[in-house]
Backbone as JSON Lines, residues from 0, in Angstrom:
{"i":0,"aa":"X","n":[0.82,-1.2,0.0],"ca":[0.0,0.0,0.0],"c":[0.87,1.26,0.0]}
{"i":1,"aa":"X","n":[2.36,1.3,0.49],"ca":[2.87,2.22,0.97],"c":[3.48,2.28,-0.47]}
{"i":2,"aa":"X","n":[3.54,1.74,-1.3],"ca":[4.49,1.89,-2.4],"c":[3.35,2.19,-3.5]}
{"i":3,"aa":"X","n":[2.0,2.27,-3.28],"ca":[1.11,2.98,-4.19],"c":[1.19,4.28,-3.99]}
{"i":4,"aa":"X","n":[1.1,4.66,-2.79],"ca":[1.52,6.37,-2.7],"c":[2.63,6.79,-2.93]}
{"i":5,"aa":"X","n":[3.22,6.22,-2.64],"ca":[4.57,6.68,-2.77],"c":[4.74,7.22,-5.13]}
{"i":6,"aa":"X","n":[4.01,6.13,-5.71],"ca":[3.9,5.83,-7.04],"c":[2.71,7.25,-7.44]}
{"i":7,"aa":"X","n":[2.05,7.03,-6.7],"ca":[0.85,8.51,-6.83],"c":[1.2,9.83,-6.4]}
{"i":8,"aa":"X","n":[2.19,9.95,-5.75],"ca":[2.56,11.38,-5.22],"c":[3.0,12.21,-6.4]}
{"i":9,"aa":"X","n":[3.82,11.81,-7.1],"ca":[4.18,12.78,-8.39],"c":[2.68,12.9,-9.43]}
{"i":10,"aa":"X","n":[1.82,12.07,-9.39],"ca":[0.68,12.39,-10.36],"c":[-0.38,13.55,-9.55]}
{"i":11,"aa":"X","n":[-0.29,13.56,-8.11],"ca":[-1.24,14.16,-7.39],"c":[-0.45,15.62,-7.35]}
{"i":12,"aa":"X","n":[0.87,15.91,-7.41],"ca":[1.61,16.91,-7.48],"c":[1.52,17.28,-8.87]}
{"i":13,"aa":"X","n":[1.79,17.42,-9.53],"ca":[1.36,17.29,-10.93],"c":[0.01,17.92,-11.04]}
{"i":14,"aa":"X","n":[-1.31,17.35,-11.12],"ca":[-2.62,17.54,-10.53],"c":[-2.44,18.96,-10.61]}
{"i":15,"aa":"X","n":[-2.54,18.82,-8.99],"ca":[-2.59,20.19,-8.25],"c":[-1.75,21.34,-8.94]}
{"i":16,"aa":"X","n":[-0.45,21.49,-9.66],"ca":[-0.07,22.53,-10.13],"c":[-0.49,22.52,-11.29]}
{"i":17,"aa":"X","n":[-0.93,21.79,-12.19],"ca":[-1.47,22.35,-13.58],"c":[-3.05,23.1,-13.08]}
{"i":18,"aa":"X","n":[-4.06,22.15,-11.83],"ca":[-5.11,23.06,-11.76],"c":[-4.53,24.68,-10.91]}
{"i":19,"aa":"X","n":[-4.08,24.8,-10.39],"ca":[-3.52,26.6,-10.24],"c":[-3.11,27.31,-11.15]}
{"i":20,"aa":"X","n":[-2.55,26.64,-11.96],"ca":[-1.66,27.5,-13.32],"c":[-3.07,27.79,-14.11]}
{"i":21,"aa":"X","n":[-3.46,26.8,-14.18],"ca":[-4.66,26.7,-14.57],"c":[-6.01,27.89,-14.64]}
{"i":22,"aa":"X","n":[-6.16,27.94,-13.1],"ca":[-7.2,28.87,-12.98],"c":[-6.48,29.89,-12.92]}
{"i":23,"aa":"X","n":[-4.93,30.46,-12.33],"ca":[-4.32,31.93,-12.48],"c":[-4.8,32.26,-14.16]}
{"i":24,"aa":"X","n":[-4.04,31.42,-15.2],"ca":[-4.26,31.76,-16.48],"c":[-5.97,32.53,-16.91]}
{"i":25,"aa":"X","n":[-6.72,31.57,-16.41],"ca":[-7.97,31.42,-17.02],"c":[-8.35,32.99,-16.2]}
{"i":26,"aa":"X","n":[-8.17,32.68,-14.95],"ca":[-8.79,34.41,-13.83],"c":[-7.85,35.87,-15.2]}
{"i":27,"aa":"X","n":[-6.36,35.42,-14.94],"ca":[-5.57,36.79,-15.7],"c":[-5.88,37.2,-17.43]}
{"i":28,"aa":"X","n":[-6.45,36.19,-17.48],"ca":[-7.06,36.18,-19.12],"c":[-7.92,36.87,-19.36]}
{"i":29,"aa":"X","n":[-7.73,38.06,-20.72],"ca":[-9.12,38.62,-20.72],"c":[-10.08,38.53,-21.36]}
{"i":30,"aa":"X","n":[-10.07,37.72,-22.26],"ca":[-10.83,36.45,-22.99],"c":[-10.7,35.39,-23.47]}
{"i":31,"aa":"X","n":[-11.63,34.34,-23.14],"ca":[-11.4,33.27,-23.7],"c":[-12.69,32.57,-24.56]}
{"i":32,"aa":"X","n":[-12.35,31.7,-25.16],"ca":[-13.24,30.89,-25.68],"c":[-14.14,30.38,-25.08]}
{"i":33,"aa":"X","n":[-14.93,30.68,-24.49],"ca":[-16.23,30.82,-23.78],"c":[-16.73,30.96,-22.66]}
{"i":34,"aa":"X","n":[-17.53,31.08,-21.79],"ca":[-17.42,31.87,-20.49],"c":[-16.57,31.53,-19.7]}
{"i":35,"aa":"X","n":[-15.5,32.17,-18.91],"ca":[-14.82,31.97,-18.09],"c":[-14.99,31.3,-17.06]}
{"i":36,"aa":"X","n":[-16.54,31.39,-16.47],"ca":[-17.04,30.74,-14.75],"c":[-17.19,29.28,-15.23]}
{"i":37,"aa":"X","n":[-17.6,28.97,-16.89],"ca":[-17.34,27.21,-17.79],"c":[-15.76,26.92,-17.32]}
{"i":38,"aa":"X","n":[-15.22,27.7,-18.16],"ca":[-13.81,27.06,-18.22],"c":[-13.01,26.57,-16.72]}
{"i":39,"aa":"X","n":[-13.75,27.38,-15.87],"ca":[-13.33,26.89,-13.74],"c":[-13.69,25.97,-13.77]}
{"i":40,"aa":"X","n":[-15.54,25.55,-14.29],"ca":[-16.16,24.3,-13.58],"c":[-15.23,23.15,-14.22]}
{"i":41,"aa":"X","n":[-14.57,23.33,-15.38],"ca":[-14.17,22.4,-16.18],"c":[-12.92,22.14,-15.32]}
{"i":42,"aa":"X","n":[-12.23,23.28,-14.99],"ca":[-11.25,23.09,-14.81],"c":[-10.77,22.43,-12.98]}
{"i":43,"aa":"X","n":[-11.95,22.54,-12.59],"ca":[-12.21,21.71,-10.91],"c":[-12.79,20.85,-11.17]}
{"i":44,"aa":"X","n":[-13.77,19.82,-12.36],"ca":[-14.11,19.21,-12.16],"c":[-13.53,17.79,-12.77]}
{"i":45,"aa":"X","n":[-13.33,18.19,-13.72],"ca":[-12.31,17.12,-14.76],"c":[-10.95,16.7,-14.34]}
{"i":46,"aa":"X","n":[-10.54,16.87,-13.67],"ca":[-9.49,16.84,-12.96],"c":[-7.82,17.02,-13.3]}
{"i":47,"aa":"X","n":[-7.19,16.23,-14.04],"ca":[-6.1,16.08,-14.85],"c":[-6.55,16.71,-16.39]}
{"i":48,"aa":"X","n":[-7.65,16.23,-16.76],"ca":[-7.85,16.41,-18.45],"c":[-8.39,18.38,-18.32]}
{"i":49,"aa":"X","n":[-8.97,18.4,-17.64],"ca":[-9.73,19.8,-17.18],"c":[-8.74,20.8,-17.56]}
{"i":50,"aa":"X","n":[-7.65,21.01,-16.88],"ca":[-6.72,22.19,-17.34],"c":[-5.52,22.09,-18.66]}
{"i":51,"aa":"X","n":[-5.63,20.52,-18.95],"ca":[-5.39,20.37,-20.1],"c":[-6.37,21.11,-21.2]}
{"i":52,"aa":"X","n":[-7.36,20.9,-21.17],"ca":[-8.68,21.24,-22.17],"c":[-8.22,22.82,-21.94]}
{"i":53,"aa":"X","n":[-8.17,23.24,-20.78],"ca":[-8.3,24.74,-20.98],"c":[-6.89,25.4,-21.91]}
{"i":54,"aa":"X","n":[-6.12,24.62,-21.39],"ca":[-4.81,25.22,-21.98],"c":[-4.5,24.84,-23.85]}
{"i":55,"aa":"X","n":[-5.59,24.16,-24.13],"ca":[-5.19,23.37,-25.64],"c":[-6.39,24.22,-26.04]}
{"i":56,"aa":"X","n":[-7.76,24.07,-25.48],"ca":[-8.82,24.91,-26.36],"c":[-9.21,26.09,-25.62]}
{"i":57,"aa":"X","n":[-9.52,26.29,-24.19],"ca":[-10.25,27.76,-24.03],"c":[-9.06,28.83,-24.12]}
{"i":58,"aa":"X","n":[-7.82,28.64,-24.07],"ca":[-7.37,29.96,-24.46],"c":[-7.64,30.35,-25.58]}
{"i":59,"aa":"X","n":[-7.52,31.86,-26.05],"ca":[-7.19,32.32,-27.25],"c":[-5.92,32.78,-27.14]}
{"i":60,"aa":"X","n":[-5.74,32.65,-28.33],"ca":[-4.04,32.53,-28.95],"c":[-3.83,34.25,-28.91]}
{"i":61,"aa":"X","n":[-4.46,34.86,-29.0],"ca":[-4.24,36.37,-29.44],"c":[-4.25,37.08,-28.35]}
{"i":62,"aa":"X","n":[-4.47,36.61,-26.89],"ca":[-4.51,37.12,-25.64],"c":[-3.01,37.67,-25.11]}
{"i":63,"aa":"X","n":[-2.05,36.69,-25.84],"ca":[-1.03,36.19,-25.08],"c":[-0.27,36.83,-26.31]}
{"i":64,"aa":"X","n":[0.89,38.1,-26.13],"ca":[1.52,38.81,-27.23],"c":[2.18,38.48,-27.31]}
């Protein structure tokens, strides 16, 4: 059991800093591809894939100079 966490700690670390980068981006952004308060639920609820999705589709490319 002790060597499953030990195996999960880098995926749960991981996790957790893509969802912060995540929502900083999505909050400092001043538009995105569709409502912003969507792109949170997505991005707390989906978990791993969630701030992936945001970072591949709800940004816009033209935000970022």
């Amino acid at each position: 059991m002790e060597n499953i966490v030990l195996l999960l700690l880098p995926i749960i670390a991981i996790q957790f800093l893509l969802l912060i980068i995540a929502l900083i981006s999505c909050i400092r952004a001043e538009e995105t591809l569709g409502p912003k308060w969507a792109w949170m639920v997505i991005i707390f609820c989906i978990s791993i894939i969630g701030p992936i999705l945001y970072f591949v589709i709800g940004q816009r490319k033209d935000t970022y100079k």
